[in-house]
C-alpha positions as CSV (number, residue, x, y, z in Angstrom):
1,X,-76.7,92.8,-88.0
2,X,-77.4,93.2,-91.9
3,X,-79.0,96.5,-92.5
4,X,-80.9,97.5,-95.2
5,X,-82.9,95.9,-98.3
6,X,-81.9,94.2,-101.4
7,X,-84.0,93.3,-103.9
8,X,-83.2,91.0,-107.3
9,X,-85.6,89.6,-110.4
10,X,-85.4,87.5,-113.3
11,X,-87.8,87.7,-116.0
12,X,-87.9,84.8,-118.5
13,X,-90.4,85.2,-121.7
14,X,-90.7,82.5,-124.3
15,X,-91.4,84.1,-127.6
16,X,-92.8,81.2,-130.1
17,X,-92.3,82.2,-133.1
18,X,-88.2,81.5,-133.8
19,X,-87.9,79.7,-130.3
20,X,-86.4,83.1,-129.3
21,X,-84.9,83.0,-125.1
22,X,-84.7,86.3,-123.2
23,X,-84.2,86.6,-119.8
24,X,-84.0,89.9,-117.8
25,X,-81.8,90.4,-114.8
26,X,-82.0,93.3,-112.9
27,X,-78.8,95.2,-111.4
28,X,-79.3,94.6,-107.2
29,X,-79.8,97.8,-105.5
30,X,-76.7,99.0,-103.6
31,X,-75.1,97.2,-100.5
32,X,-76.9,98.2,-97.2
33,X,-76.6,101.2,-96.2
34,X,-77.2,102.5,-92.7
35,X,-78.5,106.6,-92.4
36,X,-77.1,108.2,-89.2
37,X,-78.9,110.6,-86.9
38,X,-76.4,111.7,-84.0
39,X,-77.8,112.8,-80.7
40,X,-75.5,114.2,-77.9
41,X,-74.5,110.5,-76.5
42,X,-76.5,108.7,-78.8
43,X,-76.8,107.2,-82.3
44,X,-79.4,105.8,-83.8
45,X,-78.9,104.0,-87.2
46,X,-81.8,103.3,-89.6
47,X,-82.1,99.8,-91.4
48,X,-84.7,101.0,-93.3
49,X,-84.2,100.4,-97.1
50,X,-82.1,102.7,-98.8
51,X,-81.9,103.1,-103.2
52,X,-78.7,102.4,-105.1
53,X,-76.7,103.8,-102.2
54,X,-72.8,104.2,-102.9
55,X,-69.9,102.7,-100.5
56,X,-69.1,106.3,-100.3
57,X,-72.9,107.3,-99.0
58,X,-73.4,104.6,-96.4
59,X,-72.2,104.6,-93.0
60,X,-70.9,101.7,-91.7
61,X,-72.9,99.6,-89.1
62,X,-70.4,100.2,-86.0
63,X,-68.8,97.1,-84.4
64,X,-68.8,95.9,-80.9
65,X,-72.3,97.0,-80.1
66,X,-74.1,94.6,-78.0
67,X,-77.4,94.9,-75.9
68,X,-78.7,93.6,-72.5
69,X,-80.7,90.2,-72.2
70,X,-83.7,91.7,-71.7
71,X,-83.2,93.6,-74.9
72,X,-82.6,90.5,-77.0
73,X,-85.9,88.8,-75.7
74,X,-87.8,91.4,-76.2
75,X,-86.3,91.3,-80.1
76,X,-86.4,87.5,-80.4
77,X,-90.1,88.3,-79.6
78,X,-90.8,90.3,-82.7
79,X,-88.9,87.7,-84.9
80,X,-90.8,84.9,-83.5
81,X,-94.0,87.4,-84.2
82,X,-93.2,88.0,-87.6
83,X,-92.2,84.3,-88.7
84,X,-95.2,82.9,-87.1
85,X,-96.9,85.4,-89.5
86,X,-94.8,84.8,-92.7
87,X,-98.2,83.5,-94.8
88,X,-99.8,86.7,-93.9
89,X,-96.8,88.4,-94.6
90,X,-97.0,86.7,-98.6
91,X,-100.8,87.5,-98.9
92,X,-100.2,90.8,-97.6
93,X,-97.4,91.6,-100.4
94,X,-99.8,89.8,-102.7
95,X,-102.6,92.0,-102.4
96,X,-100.1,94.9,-102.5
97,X,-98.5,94.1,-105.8
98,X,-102.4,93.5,-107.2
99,X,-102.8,96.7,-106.0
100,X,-100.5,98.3,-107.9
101,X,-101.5,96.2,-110.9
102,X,-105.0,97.7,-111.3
103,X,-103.4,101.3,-110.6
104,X,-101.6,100.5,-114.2
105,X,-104.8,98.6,-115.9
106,X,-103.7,95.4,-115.7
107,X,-105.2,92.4,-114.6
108,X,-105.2,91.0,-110.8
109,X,-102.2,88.0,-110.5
110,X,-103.9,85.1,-109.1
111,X,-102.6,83.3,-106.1
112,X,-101.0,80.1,-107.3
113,X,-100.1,77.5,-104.7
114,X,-97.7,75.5,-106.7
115,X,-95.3,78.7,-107.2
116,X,-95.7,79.5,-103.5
117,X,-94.3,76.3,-102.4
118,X,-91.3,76.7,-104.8
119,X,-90.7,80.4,-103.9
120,X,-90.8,79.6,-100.0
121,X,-88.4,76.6,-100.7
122,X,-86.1,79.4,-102.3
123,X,-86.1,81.4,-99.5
124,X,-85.2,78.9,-97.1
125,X,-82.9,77.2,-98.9
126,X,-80.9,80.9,-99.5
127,X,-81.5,81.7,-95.0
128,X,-80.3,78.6,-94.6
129,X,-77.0,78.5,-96.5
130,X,-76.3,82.2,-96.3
131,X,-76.9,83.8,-100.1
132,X,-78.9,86.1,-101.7
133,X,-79.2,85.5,-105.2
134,X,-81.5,84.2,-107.9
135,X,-78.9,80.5,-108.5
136,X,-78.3,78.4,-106.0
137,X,-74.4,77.6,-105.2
138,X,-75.4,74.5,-107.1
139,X,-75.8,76.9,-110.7
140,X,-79.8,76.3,-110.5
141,X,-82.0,79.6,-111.2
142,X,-85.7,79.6,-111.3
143,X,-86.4,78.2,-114.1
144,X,-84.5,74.9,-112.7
145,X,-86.5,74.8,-109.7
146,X,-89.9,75.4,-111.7
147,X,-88.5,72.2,-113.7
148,X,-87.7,70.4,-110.5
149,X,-91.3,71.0,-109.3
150,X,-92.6,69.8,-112.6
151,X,-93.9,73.2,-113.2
152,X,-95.0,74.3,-116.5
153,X,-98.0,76.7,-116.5
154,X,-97.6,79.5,-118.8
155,X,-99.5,82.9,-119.7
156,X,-99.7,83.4,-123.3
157,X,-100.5,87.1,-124.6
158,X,-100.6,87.2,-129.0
159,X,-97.5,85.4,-129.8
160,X,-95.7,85.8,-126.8
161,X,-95.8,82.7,-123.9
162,X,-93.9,84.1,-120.1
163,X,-92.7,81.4,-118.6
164,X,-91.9,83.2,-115.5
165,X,-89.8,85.5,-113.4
166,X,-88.4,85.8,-110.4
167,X,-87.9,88.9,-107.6
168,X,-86.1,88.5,-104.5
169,X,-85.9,90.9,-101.7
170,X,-84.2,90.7,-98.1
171,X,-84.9,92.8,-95.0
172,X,-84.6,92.5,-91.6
173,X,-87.6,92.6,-88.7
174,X,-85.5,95.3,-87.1
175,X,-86.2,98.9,-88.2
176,X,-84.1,101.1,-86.4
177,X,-82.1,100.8,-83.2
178,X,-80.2,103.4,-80.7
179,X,-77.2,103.2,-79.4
180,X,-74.7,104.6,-77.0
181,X,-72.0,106.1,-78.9
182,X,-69.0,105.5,-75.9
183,X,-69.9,102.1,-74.5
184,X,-71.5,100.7,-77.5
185,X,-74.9,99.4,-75.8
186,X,-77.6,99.4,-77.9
187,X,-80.3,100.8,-75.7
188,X,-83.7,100.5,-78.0
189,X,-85.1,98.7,-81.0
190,X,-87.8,99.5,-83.4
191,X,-89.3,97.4,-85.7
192,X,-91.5,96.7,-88.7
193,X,-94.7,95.6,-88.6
194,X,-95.9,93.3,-91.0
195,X,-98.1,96.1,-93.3
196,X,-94.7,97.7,-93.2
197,X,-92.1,95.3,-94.4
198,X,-95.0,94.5,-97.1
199,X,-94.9,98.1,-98.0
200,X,-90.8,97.8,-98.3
201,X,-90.8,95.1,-100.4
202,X,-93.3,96.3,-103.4
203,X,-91.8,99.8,-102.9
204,X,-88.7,98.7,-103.2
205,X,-89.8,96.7,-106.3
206,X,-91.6,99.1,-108.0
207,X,-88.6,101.9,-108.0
208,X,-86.1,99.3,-109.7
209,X,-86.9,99.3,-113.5
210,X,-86.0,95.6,-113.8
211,X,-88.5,94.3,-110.5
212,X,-90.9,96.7,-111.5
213,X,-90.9,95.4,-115.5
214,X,-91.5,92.1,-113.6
215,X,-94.4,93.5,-111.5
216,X,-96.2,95.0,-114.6
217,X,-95.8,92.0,-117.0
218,X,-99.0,90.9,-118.3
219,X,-98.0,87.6,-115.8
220,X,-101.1,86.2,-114.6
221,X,-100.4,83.9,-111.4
222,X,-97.6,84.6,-108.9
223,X,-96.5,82.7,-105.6
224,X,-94.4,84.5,-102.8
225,X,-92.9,82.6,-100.0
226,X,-91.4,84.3,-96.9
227,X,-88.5,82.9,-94.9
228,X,-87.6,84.6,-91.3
229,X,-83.9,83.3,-89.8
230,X,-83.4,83.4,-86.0
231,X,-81.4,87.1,-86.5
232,X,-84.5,88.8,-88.0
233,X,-83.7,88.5,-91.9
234,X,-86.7,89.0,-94.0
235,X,-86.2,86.4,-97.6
236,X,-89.1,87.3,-99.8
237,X,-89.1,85.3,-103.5
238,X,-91.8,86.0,-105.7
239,X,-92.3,84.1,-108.4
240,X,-94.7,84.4,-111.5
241,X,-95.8,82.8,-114.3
């Protein structure tokens, strides 16, 4: 089980005047890391997202823990529950990064289909061949897959035209789980709802200086697309313009 949250950008202004290129990537936030809270026979190990954590701080997930069949249906359930919700998922992270917008004075991002489609594609495309990063193993980064798309929408602010950025995040449906510490059974799961993995995400955006320079660039459109995998991973890609 991957534990934990990590979150990327890219930022990508065009500055007119002198055909000037600058492109922003932020430094991912630590590996996951696992917090431990030992009971007498018990452990229970928290996925929830941790900040710039060191090797040194994390604990490591412990190996050969396995759970009954009864336990794994009930947690394919949740998965299933919060895939089949994935749009809501977006438009819920949407209306959270707005939110956080106006508390700053800037302007509400607009909802922009085209960049939705593109984001979700990244998403799935990085579940399905196992990678978390901003370029494909093929070398392509956003701005490739905005050319692909035949994207080219701009926001222009004085002499300044973004182009577009780019945050990524990953999580996992699971929140928590307990196990026993001398057979390895895990014996319970808890898990995110959908208002709270929305709430991990821009949180965890809005404390990196890089994904939160993203969030509060005077961007006017963005498009997030959400992809669930079959062991609970959460890809989130946003993508503005």
């Amino acid at each position: 089980m991957n534990g934990g949250f990590r979150p990327r950008r890219r930022f990508f202004p065009f500055v007119a005047a002198g055909v000037l290129i600058v492109m922003f990537l932020a430094a991912v936030f630590g590996s996951p890391g696992c917090g431990c809270l030992p009971v007498p026979r018990q452990q229970e190990v928290s996925l929830e997202y941790r900040v710039e954590r060191t090797a040194e701080e994390q604990s490591r997930e412990p190996e050969g823990l396995f759970a009954s069949a009864d336990l794994e249906e009930e947690k394919a359930g949740h998965i299933s529950h919060i895939r089949d919700n994935s749009l809501e998922l977006a438009y819920l992270i949407h209306r959270k990064i707005n939110d956080v917008r106006k508390r700053y004075g800037l302007s509400a991002l607009s909802w922009d289909q085209e960049l939705a489609v593109i984001a979700l594609e990244h998403s799935r495309d990085m579940a399905e061949r196992d990678y978390f990063d901003h370029v494909s193993p093929e070398g392509k980064d956003f701005t490739d897959r905005y050319r692909e798309h035949g994207y080219k929408r701009t926001t222009r602010v004085g002499t300044v035209e973004y182009k577009g950025g780019e945050n990524l995040f990953l999580g996992n449906v699971v929140k928590s789980y307990t196990y026993d510490r001398e057979t390895g059974e895990i014996l319970s799961y808890s898990y995110f709802t959908l208002e709270g993995l929305a709430e991990a995400a821009v949180n965890g955006w809005m404390e990196s200086p890089g994904h939160r320079e993203n969030i509060l660039t005077p961007f006017s459109r963005e498009g997030i697309g959400v992809w669930v995998d079959d062991d609970g991973e959460v890809y989130v890609t946003q993508n503005f313009s």
